[in-house]
VMD Tcl script that draws the C-alpha trace (Angstrom):
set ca {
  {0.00 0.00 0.00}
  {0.91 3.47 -0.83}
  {2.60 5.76 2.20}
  {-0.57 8.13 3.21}
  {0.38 11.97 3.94}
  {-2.22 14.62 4.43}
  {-0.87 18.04 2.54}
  {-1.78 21.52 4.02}
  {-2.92 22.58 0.28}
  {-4.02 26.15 -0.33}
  {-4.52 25.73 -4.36}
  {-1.55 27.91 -5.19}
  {1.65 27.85 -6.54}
  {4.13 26.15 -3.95}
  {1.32 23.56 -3.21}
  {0.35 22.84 -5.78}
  {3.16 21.85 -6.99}
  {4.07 20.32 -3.85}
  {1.06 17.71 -4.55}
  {2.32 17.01 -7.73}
  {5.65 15.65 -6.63}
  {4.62 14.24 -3.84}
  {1.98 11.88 -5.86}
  {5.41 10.89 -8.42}
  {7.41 10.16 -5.48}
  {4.34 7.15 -4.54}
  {2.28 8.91 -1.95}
  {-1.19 8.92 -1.60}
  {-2.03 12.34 -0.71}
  {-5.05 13.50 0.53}
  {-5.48 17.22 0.23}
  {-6.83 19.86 2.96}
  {-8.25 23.62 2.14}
  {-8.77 25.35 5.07}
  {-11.70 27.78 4.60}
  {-10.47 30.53 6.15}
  {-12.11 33.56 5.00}
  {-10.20 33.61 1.53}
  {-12.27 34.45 -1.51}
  {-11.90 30.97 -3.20}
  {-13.75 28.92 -5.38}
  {-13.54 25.65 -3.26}
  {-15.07 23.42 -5.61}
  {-12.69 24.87 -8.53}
  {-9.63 24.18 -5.93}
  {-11.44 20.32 -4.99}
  {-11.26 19.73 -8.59}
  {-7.84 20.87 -9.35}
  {-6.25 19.07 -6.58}
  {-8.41 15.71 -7.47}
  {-6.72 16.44 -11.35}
  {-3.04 16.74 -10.27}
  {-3.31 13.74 -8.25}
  {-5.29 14.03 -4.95}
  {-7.15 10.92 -3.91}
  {-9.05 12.89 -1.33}
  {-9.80 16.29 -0.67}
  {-11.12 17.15 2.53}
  {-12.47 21.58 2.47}
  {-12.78 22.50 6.51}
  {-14.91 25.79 6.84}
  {-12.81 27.36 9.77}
  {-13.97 30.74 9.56}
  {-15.98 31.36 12.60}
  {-13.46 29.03 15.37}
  {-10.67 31.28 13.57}
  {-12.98 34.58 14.24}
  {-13.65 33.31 18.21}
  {-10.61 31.20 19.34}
  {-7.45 33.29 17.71}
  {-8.45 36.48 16.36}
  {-10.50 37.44 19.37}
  {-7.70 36.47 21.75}
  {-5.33 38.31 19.99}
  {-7.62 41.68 20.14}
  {-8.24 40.90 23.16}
  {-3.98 40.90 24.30}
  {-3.51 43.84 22.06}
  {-1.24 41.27 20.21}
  {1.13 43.25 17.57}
  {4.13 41.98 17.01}
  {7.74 44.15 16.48}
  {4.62 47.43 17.35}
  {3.12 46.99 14.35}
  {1.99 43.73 12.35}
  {-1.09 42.26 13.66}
  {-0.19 38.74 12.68}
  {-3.06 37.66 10.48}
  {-1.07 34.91 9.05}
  {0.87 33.75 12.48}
  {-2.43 33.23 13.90}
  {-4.21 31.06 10.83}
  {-1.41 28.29 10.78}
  {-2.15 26.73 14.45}
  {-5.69 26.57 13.26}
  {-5.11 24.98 9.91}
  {-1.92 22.54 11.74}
  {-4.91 21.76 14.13}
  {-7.09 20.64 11.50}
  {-4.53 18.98 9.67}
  {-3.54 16.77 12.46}
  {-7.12 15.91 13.32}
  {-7.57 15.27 9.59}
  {-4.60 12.84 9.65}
  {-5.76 10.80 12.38}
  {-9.24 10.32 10.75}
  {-7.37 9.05 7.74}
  {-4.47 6.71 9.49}
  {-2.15 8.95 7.60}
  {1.27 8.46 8.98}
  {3.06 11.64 7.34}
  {1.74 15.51 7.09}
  {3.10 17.99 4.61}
  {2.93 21.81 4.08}
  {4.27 24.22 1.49}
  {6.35 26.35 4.14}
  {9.78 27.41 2.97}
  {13.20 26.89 5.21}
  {13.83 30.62 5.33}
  {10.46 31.75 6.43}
  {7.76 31.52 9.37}
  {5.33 29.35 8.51}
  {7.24 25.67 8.82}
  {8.08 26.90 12.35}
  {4.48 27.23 12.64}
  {2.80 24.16 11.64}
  {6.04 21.99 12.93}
  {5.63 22.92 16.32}
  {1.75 22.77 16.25}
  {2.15 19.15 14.87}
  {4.48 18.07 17.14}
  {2.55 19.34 20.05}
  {-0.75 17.65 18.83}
  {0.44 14.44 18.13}
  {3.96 13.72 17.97}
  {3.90 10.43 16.33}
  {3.53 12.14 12.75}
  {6.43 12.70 10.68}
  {6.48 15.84 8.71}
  {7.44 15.94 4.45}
  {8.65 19.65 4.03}
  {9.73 19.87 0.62}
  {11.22 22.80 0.75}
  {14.16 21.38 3.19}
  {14.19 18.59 0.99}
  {17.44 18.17 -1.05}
  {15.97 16.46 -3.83}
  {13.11 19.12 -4.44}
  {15.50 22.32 -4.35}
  {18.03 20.60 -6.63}
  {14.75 20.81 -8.47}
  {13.06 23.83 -7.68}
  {15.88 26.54 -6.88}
  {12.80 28.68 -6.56}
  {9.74 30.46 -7.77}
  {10.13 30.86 -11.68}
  {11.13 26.88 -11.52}
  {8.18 26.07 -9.96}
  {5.78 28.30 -12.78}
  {7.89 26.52 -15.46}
  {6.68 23.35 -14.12}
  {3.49 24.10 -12.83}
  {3.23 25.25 -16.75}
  {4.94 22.03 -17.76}
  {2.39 19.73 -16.46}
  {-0.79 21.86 -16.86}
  {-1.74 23.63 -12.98}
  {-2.96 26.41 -13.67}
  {-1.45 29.03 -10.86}
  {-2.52 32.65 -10.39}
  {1.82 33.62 -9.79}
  {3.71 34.35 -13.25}
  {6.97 34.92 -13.97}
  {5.81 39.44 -14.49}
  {4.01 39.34 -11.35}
  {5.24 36.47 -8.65}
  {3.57 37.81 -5.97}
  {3.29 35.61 -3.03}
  {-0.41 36.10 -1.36}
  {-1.93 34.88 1.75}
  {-5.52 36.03 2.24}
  {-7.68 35.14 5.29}
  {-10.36 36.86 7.15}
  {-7.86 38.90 9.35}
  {-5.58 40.07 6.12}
  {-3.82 39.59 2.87}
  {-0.05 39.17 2.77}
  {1.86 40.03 0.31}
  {5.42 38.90 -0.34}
  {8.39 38.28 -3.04}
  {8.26 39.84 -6.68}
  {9.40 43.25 -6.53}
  {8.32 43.63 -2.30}
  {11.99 42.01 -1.98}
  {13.62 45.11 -2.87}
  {12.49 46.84 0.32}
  {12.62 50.69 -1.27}
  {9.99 49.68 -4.27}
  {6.28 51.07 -4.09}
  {3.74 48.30 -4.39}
  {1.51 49.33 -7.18}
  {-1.79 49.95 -6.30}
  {-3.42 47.06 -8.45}
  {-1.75 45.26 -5.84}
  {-4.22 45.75 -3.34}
  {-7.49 43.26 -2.89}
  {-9.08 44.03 0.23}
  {-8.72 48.04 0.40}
  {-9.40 50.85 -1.56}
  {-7.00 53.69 -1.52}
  {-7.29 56.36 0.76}
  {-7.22 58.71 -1.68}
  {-9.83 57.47 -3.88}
  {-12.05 56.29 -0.29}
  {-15.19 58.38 0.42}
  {-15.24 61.89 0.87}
  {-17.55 61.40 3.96}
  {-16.76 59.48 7.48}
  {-17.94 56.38 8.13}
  {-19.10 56.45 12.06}
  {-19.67 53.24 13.93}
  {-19.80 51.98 17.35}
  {-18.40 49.18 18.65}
  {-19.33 47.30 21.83}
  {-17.18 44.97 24.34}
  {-17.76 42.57 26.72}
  {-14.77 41.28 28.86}
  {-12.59 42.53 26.35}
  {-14.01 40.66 23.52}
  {-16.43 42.70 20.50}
  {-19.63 41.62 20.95}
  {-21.17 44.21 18.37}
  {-20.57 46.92 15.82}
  {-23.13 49.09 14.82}
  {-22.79 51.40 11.93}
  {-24.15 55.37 13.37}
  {-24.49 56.28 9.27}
  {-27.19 53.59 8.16}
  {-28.01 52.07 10.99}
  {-26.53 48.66 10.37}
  {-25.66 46.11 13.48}
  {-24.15 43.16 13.81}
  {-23.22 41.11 16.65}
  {-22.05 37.49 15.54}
  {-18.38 36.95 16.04}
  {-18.27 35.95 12.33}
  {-20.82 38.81 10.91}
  {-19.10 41.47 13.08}
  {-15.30 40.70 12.01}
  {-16.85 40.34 8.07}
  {-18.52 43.61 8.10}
  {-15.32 45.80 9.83}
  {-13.54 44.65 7.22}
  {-16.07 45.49 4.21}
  {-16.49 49.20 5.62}
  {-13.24 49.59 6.41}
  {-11.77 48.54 3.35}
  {-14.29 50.75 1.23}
  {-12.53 53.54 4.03}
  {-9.34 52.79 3.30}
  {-8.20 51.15 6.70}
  {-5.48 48.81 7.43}
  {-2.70 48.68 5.11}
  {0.93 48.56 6.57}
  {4.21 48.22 4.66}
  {6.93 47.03 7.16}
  {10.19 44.99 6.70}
  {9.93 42.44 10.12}
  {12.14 39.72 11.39}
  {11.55 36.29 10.78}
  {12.23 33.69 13.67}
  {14.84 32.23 11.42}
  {16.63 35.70 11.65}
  {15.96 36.82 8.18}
  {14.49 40.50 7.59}
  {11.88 40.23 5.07}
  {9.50 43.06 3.68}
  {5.87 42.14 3.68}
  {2.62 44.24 2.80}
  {-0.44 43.78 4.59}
  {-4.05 44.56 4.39}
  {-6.09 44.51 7.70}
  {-8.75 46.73 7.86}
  {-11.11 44.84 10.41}
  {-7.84 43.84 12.86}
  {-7.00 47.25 12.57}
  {-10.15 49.05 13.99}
  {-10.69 46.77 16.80}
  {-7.41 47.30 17.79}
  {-7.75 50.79 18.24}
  {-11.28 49.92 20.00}
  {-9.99 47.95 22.14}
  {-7.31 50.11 23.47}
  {-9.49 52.41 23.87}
  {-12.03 50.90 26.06}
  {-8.99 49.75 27.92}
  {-7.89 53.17 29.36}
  {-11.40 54.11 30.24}
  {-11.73 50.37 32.28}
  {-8.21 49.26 33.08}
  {-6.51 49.33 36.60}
  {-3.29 51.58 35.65}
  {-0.94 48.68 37.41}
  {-3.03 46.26 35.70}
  {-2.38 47.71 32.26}
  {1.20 48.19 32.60}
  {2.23 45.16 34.00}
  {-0.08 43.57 30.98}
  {1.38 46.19 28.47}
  {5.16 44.28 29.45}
  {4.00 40.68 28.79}
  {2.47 42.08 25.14}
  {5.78 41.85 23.00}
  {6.38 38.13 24.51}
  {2.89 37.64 24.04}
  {3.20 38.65 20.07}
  {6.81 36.60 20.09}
  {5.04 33.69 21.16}
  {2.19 33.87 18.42}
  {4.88 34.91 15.67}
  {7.50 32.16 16.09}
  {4.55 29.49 16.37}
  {4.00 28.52 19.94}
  {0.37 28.94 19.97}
  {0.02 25.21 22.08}
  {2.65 26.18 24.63}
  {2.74 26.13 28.21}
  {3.84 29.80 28.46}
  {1.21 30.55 26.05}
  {-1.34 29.39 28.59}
  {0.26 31.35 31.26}
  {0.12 34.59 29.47}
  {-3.63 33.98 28.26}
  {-5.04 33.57 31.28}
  {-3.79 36.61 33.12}
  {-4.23 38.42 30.08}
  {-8.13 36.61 30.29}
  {-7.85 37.61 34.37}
  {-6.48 41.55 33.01}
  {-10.16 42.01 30.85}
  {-12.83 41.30 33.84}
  {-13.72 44.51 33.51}
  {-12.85 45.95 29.91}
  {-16.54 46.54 28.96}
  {-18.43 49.00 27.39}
  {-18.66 50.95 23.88}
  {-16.45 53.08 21.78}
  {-17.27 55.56 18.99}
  {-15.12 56.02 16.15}
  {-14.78 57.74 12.87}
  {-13.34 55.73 9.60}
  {-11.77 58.00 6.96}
  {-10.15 58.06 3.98}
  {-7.25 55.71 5.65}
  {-7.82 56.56 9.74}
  {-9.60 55.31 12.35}
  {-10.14 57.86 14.93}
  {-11.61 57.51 18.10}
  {-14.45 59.62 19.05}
  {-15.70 58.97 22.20}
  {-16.48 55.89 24.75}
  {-18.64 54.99 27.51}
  {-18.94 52.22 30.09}
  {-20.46 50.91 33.22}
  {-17.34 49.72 34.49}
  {-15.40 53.19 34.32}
  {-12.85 53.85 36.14}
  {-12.51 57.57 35.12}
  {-14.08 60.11 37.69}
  {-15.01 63.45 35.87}
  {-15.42 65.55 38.97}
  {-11.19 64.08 40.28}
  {-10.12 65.07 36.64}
  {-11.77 68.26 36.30}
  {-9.86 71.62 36.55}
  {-12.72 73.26 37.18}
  {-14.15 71.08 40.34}
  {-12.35 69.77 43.34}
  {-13.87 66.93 43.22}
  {-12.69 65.53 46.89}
  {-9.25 65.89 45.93}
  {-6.63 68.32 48.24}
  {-4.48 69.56 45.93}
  {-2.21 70.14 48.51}
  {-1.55 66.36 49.35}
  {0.71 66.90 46.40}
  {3.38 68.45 48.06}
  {3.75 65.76 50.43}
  {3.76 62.86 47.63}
  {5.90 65.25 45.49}
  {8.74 65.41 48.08}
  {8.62 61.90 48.75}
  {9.16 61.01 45.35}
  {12.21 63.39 44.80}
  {14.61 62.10 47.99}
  {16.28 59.90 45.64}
  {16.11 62.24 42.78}
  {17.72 64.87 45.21}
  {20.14 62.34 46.71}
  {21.25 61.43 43.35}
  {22.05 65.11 42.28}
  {24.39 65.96 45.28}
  {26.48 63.05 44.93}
  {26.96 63.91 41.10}
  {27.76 67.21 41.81}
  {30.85 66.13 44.36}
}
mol new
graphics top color blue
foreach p $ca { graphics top sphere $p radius 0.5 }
foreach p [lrange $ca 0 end-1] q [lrange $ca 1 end] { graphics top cylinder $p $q radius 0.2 }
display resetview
């Protein structure tokens, strides 16, 4: 009987190629499309992966676990990783390694695979998740195979023979732009992105319009949390609301793409310790991160917040290199879980022509006291129990002045 692997296979270039030699080198393969929010014609993709060579093909709609069990969390941790990327594609592969392994399981498949390079992310990603979930697979990653890059040195060898043996691929030699849609973003990577001081032309772009061709008017929503999580979004200009995890995080990113929101050009570094430029689009991520920050400083114990705002970058780390199923990762989710008890309530903002600007918030669980912060009440507040705490705090400051001046 023929070796049974289960390939991670999106329908684009690198896997689907990757099924291809995988079926000449004996393996049955059974293919797996995550649904993830992509817009993909997953009957088209069935087919094509049943025509190269796929005696199965198993399509997992993911959209609404990814919305609730990784995107939320993430909002939820203010999760941004190197201060700016908000890791749409570090948080689909532990979902879609997840799936795979199940997947494998059901199918007594004794070998996973995945179109991950050796310089990048992703085979950090789905090798750690795998191992984690069931350690008894063995992992085919072509791209550290010696055999497939005496093959394939890279990209433009892989069109040739995608072209070769009839797979039609969306990549071509003009244009080899690497993408990586989901319902948080769209990456973008190689072609001319690896010569960090290009412009990305604006056909480029799927998921925004550009700010300068975005409505002339604002766009004014509200959006609602509960325990630091969205719970609804309503639109202030037509009236619209929606309050499904999945509904919600679909329609942010419909009105703020027509607005512009979301994209970010950065150059980042890979786990690995590569720097590599990517472009990103997310509009939807992007807004409730500002929400949520929001809320926070209306809600948030100050110690709270800034302990919390330390374990962030680790938090991010931990996401970005791949150790989603990690005992630290545990740790740091459930005081981050403990750090939201109160982070409710509902913030106003404006979207336009590229920003997202917040315009006001309320909440039951405020911490903010108008009459102790206004200069024009006292509020029950001596002003002159400042002196005392103000001397206090500059002994050491003092202490530290005279001895310099010796």
């Amino acid at each position: 009987m023929k070796q049974k692997v289960v390939l991670a296979y999106s329908g684009g270039l690198d896997t689907s190629v990757i099924l291809k030699w995988l079926v000449e080198k004996g393996f049955d393969v059974v293919a797996f499309i995550a649904d993830l929010g992509q817009k993909e014609d997953f009957e088209a993709a069935r087919q094509k992966a049943l025509r190269i060579g796929a005696s199965k093909v198993y399509v997992e709609d993911l959209k609404e676990e990814f919305v609730t069990d990784f995107i939320f969390p993430a909002i939820k941790a203010n999760a941004v990783y190197e201060g700016r990327y908000l890791l749409g594609t570090s948080l689909a592969r532990p979902l879609i390694a997840k799936k795979q392994v199940e997947i494998a399981e059901k199918e007594n498949a004794e070998f996973v695979s995945h179109g991950a390079t050796g310089k990048g992310n992703d085979q950090v990603r789905f090798e750690l998740t795998c191992q984690t979930l069931n350690p008894r697979l063995k992992i085919i990653a072509p791209w550290k195979n010696p055999e497939f890059l005496s093959q394939f040195k890279g990209r433009s060898d892989m069109i040739e023979y995608a072209e070769a043996n009839g797979i039609p691929v969306k990549a071509s030699k003009n244009a080899p732009y690497s993408t990586d849609p989901n319902l948080m973003h769209i990456s973008y990577e190689a072609g001319i992105l690896e010569d960090p001081k290009l412009r990305p032309g604006e056909d480029m772009f799927e998921m925004t319009a550009s700010p300068k061709n975005a409505p002339d008017k604002e766009t004014e929503i509200e959006i609602e949390f509960k325990d630091g999580i969205p719970t609804k979004v309503k639109n202030k200009s037509d009236g619209a609301v929606k309050s499904s995890p999945l509904e919600l995080f679909q329609y942010l990113n419909k009105i703020g793409g027509i607005n512009g929101i979301g994209r970010m050009d950065i150059v980042e570094n890979r786990f690995v310790g590569i720097k590599s430029r990517g472009v990103y689009e997310t509009p939807a991520g992007t807004i409730l991160h500002i929400a949520h920050r929001d809320i926070e400083g209306l809600t948030m114990d100050r110690e709270v917040m800034h302990l919390r705002d330390s374990l962030i970058p680790k938090f991010a780390e931990l996401i970005y290199y791949g150790f989603w199923y990690s005992p630290e990762m545990d740790f740091l989710r459930a005081a981050f879980d403990k750090s939201q008890e109160h982070v409710s309530g509902t913030v106003k903002l404006s979207l336009y022509k590229g920003n997202c600007t917040v315009t006001g918030r309320e909440s039951q669980e405020s911490l903010y006291n108008q009459d102790l912060s206004s200069m024009d009440a006292l509020g029950g507040y001596d002003q002159t129990d400042a002196v005392g705490f103000i001397r206090l705090n500059a002994l050491r400051l003092k202490s530290s002045s005279l001895r310099n001046k010796k």
